[in-house]
N, C-alpha and C positions, 0 to 999 in steps of 0.2 A: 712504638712510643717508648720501650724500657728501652732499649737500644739508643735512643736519642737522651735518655734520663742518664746513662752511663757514657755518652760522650760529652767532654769538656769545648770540645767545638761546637757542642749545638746552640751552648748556652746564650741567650739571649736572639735566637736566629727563629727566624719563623719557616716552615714548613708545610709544604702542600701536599696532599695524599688524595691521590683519586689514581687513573688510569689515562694513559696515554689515548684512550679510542674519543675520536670526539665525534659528538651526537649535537641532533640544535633542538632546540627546546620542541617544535612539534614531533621527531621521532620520538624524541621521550616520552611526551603523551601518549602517542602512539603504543607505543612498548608497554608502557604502565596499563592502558586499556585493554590490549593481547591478553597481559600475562596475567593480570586480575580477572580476567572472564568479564570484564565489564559492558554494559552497555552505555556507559559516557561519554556524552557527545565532546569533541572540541570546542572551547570560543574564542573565537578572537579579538581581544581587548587593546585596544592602541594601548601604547607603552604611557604615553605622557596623561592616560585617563587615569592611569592606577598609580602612576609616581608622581606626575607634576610635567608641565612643561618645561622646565629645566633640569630636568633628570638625563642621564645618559647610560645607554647599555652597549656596554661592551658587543661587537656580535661575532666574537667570538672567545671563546674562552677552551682552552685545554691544559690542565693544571701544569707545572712544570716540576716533575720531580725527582730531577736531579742533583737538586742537592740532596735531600733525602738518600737520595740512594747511595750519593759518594762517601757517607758519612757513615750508612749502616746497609748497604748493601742490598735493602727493602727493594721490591718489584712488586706489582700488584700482579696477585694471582687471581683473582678472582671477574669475572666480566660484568659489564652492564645490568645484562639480564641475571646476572648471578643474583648482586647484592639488589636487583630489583625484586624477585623472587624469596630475598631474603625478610623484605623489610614486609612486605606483602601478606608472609606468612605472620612476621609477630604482631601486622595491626588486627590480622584475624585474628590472632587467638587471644589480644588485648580485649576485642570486643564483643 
């Protein structure tokens, strides 16, 4: 982010930041139940219960961050299971 605060190119340009790996919403669950030690079941909820029937989702989504990167050179280091393991630990020790 300070990288993009000190380029005059970024200014007013929107910016995506995640990782090239793409996952669909049930391995995520999946992964999130792993790595937490959970025993949580999956449900599956139609889309148009929970948003409306004129809602649309994307099915698939993988961030694009290249401009990001042309401009400061950023790559994500870090994986899935990284910042899943990360966030994991701060709700534990939030709670």
């Amino acid at each position: 982010m300070l990288l993009l605060l000190e380029n005059e190119r970024s200014i007013g340009g929107t910016f995506n930041l995640g990782s090239s790996e793409e996952t669909s919403i049930l391995d995520l669950g999946r992964r999130v139940i792993e790595l937490a030690g959970s025993d949580s079941e999956i449900v599956f909820v139609p889309h148009e219960e929970v948003y409306g029937p004129h809602s649309e989702e994307p099915l698939q989504r993988v961030p694009d961050t290249g401009r990001l990167r042309s401009l400061t050179g950023w790559r994500s280091t870090h994986s899935l299971d990284d910042v899943l393991r990360d966030v994991i630990a701060e709700v534990r020790a939030e709670g």
